[in-house]
N, C-alpha and C positions, 0 to 999 in steps of 0.2 A: 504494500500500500504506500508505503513512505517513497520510494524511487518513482511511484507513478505521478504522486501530488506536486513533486520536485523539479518534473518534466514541465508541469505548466510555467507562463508567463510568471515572473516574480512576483507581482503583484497579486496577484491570482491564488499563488502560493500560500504567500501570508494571510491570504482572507482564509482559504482554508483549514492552516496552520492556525491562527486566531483561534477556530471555533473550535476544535479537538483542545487546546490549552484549557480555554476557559472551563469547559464539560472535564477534562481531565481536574484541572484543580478544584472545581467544584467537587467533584467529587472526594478528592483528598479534603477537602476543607472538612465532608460529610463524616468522613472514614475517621480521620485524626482527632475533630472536635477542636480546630483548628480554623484561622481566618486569612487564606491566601487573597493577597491583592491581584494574583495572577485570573483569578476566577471571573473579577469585573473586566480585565486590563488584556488579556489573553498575553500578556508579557513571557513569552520563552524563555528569556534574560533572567527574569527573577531570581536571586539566589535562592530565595525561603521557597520558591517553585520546586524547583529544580533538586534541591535540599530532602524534599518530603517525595517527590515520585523517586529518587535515587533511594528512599528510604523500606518506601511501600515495594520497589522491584528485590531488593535484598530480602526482606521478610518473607515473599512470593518465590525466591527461587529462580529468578526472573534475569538473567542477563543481563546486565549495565554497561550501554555503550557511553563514553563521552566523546561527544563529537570532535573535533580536529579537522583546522585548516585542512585541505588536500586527501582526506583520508576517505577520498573515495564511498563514502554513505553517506554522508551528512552534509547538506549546502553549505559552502565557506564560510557565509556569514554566522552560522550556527554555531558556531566554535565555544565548546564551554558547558554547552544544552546538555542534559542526560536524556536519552534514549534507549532504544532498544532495535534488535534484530529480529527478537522474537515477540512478534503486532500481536499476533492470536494468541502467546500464552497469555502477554497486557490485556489483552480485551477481555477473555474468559477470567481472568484474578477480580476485574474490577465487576463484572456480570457475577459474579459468584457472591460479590459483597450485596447481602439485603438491606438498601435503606426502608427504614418502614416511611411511606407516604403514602397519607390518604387525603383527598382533596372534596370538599363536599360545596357545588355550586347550586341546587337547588332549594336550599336551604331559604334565601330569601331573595329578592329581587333584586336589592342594591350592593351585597357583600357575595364572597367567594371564601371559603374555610380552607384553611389547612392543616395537618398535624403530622408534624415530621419528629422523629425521632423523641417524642414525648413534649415537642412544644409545637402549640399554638398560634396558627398567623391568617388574620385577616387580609382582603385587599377588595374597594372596590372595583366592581367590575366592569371592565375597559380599560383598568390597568394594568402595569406590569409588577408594580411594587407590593413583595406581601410585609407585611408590617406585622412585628411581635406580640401578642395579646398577651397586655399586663392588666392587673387591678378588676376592674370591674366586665371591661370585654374581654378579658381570659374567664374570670365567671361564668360570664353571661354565655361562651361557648361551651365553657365545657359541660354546663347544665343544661341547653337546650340545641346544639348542634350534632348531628349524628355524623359517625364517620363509616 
């Protein structure tokens, strides 16, 4: 997968590249209980990125390349990125991780429910933003919103 996406236009690339970051650190963010800036930023560069997927492929058994000017897998610019060779054991480690998420949208007209990993997050709908339910809207869901 990774020599196919590397073939495209630079630019192209990095749109690509961006979105697997971000869903990768997202994920780590989910995994670790952790808050990578990589997740919003799709940042490659990131040390604390970079840091935590180099962290998750050791624990998984997972091969760890570090990329290198010239070294033939890795775009030049990449130099520093932690990677891997082997895409499919990566993808099947983090498919194997169960985030619990349930999302509950017919609840009421004007909000959207979530409950990931034991907490609580509103947003209304047409947004992107879920927001954390403290105080009286964590109440008020956790007593009358079904998941």
């Amino acid at each position: 997968m990774k020599e196919s996406v590397m073939s495209y236009h630079p630019k192209r690339y990095n749109h690509v590249k961006l979105k697997g970051q971000k869903k990768w650190a997202s994920f780590l963010n989910q995994y670790y209980k952790i808050n990578l800036s990589a997740a919003t930023t799709g940042s490659w560069t990131d040390k604390d990125f970079n840091d935590a997927l180099k962290k998750f492929m050791e624990e998984k058994d997972i091969p760890v390349w570090i990329c290198k000017k010239g070294d033939g897998y890795c775009h030049d610019d990449d130099e520093g990125e932690v990677t891997t060779k082997e895409w499919d054991k990566f993808k099947d480690a983090m498919s194997d991780q169960k985030v619990e998420e349930k999302i509950n949208t017919t609840h009421d007209k004007s909000y959207d429910y979530k409950l990931l990993d034991g907490k609580y997050f509103y947003k209304r709908k047409g947004k992107e933003k879920w927001i954390i339910a403290k105080g009286k809207s964590l109440d008020a869901i956790k007593s009358k919103v079904k998941f």
